[in-house]
MOPAC internal coordinates of N, CA, C and O (Angstrom, degrees):
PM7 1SCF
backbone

  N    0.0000 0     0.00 0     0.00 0    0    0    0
  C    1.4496 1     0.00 0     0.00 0    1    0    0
  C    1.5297 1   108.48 1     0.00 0    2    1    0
  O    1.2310 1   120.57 1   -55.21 1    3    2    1
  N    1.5059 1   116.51 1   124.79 1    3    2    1
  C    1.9460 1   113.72 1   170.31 1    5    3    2
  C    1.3291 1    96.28 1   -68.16 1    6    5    3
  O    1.2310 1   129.23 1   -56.09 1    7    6    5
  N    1.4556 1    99.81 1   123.91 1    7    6    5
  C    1.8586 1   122.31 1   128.17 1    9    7    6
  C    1.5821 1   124.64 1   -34.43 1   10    9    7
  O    1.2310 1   113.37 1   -99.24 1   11   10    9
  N    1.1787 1   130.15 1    80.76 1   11   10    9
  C    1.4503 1   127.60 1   158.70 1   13   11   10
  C    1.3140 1   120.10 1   -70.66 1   14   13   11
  O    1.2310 1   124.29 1   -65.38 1   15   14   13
  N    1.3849 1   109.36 1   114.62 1   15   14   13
  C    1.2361 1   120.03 1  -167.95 1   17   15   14
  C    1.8363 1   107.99 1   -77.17 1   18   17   15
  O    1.2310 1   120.91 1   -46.80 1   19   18   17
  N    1.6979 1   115.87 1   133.20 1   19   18   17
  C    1.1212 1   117.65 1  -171.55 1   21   19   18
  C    1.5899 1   117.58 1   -44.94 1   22   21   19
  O    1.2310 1   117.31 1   145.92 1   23   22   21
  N    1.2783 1   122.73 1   -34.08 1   23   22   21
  C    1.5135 1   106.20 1  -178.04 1   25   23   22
  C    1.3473 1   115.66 1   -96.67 1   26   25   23
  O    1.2310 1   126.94 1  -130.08 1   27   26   25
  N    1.5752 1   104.26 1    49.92 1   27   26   25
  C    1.6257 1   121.66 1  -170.58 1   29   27   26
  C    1.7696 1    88.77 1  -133.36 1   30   29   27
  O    1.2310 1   123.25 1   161.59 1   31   30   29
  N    1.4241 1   111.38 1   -18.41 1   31   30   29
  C    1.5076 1   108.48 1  -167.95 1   33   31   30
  C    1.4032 1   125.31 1   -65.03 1   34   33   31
  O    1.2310 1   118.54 1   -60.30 1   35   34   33
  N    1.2458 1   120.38 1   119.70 1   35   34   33
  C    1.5696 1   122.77 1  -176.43 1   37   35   34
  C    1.6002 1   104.69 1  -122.44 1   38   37   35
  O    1.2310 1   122.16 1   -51.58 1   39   38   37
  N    1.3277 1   113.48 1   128.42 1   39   38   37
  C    1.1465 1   129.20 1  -179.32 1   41   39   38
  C    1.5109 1   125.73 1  -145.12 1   42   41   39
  O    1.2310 1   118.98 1   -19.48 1   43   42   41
  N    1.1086 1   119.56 1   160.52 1   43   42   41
  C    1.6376 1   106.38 1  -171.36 1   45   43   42
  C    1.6699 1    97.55 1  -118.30 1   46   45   43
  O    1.2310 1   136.38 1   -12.23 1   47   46   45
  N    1.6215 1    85.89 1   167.77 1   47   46   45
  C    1.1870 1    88.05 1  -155.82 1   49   47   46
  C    1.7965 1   111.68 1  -151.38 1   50   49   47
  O    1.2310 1   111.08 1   -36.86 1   51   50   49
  N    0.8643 1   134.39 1   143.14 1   51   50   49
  C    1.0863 1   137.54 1   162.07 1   53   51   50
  C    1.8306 1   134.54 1   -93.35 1   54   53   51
  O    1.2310 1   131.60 1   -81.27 1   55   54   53
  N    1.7831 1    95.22 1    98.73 1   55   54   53
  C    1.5787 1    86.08 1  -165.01 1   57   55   54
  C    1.4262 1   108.42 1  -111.85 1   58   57   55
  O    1.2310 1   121.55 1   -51.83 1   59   58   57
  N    1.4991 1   114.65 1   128.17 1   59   58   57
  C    1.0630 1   125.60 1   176.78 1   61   59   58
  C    1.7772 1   113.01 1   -63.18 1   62   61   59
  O    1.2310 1   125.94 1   -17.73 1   63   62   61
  N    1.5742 1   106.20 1   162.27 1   63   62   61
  C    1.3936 1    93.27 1   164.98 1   65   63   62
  C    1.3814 1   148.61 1   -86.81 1   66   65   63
  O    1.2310 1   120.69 1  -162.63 1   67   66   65
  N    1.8038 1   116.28 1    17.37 1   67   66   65
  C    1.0088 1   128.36 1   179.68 1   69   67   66
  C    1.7543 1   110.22 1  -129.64 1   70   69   67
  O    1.2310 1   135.12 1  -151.58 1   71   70   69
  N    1.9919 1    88.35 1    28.42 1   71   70   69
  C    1.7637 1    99.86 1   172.62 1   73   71   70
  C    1.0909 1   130.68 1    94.62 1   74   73   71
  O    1.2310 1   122.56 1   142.19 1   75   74   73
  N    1.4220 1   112.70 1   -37.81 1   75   74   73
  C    1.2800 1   115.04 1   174.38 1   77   75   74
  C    1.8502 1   114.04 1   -80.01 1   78   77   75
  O    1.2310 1   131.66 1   -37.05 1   79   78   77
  N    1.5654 1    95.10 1   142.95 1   79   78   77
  C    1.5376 1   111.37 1  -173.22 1   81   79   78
  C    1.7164 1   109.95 1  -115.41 1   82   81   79
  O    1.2310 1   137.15 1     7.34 1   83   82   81
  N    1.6447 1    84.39 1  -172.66 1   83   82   81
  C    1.5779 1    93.59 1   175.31 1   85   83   82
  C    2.0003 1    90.83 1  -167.90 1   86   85   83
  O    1.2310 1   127.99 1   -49.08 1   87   86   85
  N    1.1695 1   102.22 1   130.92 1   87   86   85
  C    1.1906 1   108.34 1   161.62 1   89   87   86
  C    1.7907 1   126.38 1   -71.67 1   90   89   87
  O    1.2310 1   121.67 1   -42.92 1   91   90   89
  N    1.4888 1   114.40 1   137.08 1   91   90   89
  C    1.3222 1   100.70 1   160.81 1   93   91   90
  C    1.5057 1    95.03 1  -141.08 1   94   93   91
  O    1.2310 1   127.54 1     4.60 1   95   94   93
  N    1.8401 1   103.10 1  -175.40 1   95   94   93
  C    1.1741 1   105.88 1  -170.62 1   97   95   94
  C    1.6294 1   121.86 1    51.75 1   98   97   95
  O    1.2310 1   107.62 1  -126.74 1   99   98   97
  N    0.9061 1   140.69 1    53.26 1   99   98   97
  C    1.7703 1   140.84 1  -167.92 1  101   99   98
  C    1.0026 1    87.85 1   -68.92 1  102  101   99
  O    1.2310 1   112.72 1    95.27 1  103  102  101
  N    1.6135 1   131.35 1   -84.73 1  103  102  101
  C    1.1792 1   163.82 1  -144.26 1  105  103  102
  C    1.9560 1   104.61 1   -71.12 1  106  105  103
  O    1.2310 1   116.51 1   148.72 1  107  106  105
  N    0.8576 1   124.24 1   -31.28 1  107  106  105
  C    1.6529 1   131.13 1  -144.09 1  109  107  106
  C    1.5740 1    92.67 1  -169.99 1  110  109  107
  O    1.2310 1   123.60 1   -34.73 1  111  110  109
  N    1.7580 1   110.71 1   145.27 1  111  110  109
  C    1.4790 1   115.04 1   172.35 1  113  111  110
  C    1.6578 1   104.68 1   -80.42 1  114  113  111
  O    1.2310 1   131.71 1   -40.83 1  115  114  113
  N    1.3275 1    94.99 1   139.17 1  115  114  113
  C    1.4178 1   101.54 1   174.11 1  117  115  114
  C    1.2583 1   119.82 1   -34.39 1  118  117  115
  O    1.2310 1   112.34 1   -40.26 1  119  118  117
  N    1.7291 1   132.06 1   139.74 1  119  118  117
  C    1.2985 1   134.12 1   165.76 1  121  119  118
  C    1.7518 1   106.33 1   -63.32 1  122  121  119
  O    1.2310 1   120.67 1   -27.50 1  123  122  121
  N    1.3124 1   116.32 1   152.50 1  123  122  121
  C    1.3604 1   112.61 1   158.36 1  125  123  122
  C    1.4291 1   133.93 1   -53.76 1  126  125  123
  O    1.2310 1   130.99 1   142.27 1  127  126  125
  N    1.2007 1    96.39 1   -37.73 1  127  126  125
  C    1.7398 1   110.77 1   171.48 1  129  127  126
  C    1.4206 1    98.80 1   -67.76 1  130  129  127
  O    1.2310 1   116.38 1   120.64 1  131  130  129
  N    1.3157 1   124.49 1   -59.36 1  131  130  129
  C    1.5860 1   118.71 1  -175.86 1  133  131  130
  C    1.7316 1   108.41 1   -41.16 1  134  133  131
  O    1.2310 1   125.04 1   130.94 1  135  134  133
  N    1.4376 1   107.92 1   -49.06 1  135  134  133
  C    1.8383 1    99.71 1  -175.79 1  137  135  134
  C    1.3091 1   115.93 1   -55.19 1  138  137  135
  O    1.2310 1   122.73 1   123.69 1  139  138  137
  N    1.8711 1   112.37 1   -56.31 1  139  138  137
  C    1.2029 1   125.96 1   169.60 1  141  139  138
  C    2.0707 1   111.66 1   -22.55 1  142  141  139
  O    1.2310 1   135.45 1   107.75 1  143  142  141
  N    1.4373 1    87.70 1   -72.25 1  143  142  141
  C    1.8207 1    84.56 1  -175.84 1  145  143  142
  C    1.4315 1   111.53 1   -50.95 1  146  145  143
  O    1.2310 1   137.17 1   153.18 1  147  146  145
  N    1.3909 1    84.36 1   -26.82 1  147  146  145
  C    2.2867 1    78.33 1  -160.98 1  149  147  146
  C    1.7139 1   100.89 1   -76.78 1  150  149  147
  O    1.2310 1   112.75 1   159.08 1  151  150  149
  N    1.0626 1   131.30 1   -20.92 1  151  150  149
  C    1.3806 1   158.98 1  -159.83 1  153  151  150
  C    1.7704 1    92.52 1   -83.65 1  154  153  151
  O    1.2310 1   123.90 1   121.17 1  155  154  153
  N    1.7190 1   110.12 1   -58.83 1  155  154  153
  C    1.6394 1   112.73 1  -176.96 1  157  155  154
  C    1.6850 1   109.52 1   -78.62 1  158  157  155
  O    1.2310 1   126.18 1   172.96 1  159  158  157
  N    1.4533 1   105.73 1    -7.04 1  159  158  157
  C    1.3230 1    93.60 1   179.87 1  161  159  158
  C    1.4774 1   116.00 1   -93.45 1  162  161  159
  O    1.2310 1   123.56 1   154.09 1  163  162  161
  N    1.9821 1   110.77 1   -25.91 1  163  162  161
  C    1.5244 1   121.92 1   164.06 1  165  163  162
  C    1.2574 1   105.56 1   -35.53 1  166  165  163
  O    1.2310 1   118.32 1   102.66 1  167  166  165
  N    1.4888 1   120.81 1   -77.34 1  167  166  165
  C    1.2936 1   138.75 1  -162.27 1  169  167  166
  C    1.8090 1   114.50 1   -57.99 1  170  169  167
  O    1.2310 1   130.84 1   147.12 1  171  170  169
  N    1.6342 1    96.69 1   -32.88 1  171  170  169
  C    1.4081 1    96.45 1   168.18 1  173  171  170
  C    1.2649 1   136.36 1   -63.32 1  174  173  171
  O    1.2310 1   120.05 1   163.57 1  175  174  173
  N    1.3847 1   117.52 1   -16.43 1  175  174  173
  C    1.5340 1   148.34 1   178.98 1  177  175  174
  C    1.5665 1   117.79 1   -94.14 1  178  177  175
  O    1.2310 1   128.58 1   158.48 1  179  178  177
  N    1.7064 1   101.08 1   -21.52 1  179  178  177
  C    1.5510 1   106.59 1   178.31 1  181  179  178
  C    1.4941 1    97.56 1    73.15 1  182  181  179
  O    1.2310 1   115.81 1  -130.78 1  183  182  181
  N    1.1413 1   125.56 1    49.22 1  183  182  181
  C    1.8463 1   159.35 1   163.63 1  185  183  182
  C    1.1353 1   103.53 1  -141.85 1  186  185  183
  O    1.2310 1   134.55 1   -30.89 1  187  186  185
  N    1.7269 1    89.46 1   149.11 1  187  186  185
  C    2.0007 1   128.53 1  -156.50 1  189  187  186
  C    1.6534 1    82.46 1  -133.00 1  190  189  187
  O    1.2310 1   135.02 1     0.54 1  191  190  189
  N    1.7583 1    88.54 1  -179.46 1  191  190  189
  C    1.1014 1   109.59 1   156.77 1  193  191  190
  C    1.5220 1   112.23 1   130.46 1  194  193  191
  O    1.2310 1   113.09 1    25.18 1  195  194  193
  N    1.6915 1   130.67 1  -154.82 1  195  194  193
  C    0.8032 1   110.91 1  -154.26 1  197  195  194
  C    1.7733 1   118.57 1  -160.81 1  198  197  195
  O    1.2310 1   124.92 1   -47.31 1  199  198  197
  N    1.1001 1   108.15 1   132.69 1  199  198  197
  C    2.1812 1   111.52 1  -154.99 1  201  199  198
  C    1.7268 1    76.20 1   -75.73 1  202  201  199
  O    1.2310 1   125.34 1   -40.24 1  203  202  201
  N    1.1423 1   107.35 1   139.76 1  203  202  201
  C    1.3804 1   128.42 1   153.12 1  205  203  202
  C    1.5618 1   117.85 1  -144.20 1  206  205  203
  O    1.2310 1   128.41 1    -1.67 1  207  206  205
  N    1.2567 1   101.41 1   178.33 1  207  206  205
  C    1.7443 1   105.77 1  -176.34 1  209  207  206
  C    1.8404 1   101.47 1  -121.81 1  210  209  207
  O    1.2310 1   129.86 1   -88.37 1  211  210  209
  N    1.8581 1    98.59 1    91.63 1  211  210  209
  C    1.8621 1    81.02 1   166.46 1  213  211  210
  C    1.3983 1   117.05 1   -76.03 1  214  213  211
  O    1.2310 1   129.41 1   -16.51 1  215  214  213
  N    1.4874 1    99.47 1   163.49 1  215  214  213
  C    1.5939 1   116.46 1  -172.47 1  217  215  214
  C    1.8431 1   105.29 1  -129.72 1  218  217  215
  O    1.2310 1   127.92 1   -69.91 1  219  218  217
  N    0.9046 1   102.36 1   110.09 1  219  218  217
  C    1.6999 1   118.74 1   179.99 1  221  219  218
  C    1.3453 1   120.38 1   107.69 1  222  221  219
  O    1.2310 1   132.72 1     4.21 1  223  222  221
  N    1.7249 1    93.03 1  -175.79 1  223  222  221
  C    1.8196 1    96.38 1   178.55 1  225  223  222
  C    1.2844 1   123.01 1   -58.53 1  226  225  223
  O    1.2310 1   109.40 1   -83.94 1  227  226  225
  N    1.7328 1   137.48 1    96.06 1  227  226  225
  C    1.1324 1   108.83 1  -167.83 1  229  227  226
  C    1.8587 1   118.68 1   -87.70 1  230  229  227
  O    1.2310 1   131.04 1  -149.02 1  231  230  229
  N    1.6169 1    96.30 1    30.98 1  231  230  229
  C    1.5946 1    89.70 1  -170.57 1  233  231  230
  C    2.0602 1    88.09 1  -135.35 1  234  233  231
  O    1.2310 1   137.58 1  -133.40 1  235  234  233
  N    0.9676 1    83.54 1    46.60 1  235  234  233
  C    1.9337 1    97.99 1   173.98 1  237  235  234
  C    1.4834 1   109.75 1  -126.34 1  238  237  235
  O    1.2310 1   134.31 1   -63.12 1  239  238  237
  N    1.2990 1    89.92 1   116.88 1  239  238  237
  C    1.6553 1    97.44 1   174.06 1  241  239  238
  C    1.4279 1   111.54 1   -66.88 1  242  241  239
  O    1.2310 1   119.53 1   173.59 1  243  242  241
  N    1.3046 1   118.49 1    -6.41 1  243  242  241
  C    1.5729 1    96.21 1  -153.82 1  245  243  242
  C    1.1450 1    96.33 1  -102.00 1  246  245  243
  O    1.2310 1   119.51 1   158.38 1  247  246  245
  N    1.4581 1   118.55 1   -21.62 1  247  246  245
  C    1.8186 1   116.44 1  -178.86 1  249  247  246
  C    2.0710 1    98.75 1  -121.36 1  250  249  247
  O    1.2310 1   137.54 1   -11.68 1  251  250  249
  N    1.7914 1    83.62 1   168.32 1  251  250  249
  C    1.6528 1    83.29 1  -173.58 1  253  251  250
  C    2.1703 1    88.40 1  -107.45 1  254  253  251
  O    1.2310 1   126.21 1   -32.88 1  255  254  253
  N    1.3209 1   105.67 1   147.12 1  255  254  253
  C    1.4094 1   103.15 1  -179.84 1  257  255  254
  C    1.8280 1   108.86 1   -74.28 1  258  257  255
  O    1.2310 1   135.05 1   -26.40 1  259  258  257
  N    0.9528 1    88.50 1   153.60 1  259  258  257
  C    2.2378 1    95.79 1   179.25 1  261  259  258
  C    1.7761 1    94.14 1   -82.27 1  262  261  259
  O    1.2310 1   130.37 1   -41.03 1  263  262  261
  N    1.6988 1    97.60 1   138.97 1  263  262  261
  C    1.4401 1    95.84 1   173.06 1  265  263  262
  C    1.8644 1    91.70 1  -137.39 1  266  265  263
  O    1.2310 1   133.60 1   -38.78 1  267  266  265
  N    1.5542 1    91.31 1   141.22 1  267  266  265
  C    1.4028 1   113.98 1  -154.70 1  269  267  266
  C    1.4460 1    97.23 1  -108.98 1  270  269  267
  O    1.2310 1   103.46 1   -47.26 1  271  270  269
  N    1.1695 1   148.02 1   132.74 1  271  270  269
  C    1.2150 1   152.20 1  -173.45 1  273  271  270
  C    1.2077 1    94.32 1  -105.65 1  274  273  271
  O    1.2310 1   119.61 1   -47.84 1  275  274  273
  N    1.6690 1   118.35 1   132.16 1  275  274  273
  C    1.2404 1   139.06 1  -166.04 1  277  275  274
  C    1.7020 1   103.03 1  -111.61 1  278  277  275
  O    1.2310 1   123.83 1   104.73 1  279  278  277
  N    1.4025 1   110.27 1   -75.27 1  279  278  277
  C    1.3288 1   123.20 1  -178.56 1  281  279  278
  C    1.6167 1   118.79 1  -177.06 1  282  281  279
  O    1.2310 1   125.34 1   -58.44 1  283  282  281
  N    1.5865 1   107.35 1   121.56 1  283  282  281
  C    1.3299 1    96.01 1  -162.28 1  285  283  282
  C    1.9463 1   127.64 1   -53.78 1  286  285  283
  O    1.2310 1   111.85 1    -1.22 1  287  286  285
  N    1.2414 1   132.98 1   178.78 1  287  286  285
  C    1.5793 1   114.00 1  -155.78 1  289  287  286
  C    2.0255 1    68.74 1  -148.27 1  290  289  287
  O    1.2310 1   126.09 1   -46.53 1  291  290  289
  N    1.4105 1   105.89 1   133.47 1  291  290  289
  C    1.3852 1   130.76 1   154.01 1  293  291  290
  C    1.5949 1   112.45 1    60.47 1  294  293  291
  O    1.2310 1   135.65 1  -157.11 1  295  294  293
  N    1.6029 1    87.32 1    22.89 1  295  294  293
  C    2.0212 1    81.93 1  -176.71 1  297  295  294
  C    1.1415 1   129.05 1    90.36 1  298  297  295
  O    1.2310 1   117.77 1  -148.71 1  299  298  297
  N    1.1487 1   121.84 1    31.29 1  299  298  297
  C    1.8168 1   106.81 1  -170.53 1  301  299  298
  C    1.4253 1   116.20 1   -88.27 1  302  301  299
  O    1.2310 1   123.20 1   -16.69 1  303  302  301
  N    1.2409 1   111.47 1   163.31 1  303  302  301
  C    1.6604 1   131.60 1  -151.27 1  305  303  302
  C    1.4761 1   101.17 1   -85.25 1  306  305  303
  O    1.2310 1   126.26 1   112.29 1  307  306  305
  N    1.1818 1   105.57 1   -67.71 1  307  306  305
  C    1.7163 1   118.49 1   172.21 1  309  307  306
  C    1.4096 1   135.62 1   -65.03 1  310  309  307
  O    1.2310 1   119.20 1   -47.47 1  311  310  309
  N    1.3180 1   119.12 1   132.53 1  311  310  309
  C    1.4876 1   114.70 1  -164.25 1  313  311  310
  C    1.6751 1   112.49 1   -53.13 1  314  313  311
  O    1.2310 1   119.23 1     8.92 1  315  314  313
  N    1.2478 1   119.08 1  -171.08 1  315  314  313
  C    1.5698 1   118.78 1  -179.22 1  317  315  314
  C    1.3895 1   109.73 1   -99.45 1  318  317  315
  O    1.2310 1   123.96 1   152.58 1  319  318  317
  N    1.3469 1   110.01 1   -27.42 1  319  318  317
  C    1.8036 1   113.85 1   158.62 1  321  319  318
  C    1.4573 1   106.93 1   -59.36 1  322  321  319
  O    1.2310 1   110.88 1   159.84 1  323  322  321
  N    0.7177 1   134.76 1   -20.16 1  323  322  321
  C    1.9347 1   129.29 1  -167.08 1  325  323  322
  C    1.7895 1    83.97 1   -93.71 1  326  325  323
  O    1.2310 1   112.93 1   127.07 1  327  326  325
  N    1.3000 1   130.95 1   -52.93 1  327  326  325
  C    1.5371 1   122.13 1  -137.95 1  329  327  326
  C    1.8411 1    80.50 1   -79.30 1  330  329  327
  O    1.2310 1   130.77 1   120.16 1  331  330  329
  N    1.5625 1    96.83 1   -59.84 1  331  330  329
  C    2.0421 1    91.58 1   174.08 1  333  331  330
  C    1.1609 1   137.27 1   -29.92 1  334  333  331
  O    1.2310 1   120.32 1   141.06 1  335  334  333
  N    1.6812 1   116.99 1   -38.94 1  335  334  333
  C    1.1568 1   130.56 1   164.65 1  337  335  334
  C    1.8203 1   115.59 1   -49.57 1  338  337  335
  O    1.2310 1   130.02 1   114.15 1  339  338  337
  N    1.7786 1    98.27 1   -65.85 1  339  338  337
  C    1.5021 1   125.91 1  -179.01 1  341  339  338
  C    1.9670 1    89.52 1   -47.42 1  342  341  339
  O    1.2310 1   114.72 1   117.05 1  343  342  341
  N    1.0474 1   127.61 1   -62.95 1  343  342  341
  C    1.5196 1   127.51 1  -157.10 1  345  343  342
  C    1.6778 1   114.04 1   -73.81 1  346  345  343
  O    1.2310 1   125.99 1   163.40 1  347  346  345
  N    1.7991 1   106.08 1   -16.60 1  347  346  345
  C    1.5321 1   122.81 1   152.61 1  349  347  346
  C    1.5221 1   114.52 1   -56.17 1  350  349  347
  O    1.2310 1   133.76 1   111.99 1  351  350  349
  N    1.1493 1    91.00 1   -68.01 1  351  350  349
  C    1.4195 1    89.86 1  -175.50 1  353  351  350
  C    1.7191 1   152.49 1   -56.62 1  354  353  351
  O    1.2310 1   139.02 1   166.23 1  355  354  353
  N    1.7690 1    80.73 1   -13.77 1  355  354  353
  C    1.7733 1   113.63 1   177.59 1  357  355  354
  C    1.2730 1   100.52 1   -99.32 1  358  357  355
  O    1.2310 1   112.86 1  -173.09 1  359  358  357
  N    1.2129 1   131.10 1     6.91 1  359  358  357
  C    1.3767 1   153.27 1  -167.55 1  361  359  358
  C    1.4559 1    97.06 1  -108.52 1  362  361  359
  O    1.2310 1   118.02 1   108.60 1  363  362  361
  N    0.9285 1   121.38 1   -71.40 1  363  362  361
  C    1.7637 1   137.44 1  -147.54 1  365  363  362
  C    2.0156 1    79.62 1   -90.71 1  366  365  363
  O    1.2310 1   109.26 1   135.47 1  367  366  365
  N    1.0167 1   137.72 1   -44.53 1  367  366  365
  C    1.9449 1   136.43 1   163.82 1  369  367  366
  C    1.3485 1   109.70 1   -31.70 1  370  369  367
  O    1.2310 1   129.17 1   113.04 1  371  370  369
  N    1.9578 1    99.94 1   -66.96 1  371  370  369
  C    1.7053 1    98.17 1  -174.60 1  373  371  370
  C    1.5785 1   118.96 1   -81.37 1  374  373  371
  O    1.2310 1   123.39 1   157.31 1  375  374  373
  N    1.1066 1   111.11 1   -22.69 1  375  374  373
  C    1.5582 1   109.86 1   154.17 1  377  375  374
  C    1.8976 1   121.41 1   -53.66 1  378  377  375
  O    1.2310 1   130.36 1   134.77 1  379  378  377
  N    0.8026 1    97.62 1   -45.23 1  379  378  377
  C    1.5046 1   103.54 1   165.45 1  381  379  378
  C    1.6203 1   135.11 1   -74.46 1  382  381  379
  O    1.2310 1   132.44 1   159.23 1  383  382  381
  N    0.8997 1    93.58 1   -20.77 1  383  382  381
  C    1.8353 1   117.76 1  -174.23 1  385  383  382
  C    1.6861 1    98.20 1   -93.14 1  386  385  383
  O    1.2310 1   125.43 1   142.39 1  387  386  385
  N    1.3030 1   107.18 1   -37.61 1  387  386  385
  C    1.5436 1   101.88 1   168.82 1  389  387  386
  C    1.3997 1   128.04 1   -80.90 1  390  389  387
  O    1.2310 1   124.14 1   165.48 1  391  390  389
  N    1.5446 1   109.66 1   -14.52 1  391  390  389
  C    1.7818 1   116.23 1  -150.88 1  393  391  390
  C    2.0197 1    70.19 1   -94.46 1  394  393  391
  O    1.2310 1   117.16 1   149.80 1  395  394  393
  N    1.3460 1   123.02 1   -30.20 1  395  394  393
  C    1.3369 1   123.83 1  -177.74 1  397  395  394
  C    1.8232 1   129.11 1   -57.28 1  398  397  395
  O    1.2310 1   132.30 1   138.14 1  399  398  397
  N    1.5243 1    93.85 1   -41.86 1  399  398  397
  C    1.2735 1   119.77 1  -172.86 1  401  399  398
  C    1.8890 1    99.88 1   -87.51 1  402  401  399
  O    1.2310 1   124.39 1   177.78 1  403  402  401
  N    1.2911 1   109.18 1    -2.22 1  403  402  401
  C    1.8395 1    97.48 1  -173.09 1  405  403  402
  C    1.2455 1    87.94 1   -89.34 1  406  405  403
  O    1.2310 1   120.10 1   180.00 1  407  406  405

């Protein structure tokens, strides 16, 4: 089996607009039906946001991961630069919250 090295990692993802995510599809691109539900379940919660494809280590301090805007999911208000920013920054928290706890 190849070793893919983490800052080779591309994964999709679901990013809300106040940063916080959830991966789907790791393995395989999301089904359409899979977005659809994940899309009725945003909206079911009164959450937006947006399928993208990250690209790299996202648990490396030393680089920031690429976030790829796919297509927005349930309407959201705020651009996809604002939610990227917001999903940096909860990024650069739990990176820190851990380097704290070692």
């Amino acid at each position: 089996m190849k070793k893919v090295a983490k800052d080779m990692d591309r994964v999709w993802a679901v990013i809300s607009e106040d940063g916080r995510h959830v991966l789907i599809g790791r393995n395989t691109d999301p089904s359409e039906e899979e977005v659809i539900r994940t899309e009725q379940a945003l909206s079911g919660q009164g959450l937006s946001g947006w399928l993208a494809v990250v690209e790299g280590d996202r648990w490396s301090r030393r680089s920031r991961p690429t976030c790829l805007m796919v297509r927005p999911l349930a309407s959201p208000v705020t651009d996809f630069e604002s939610a990227v920013a917001a999903f940096e920054q909860r990024r650069q928290e739990l990176l820190a919250s851990t380097t704290k706890a070692q």
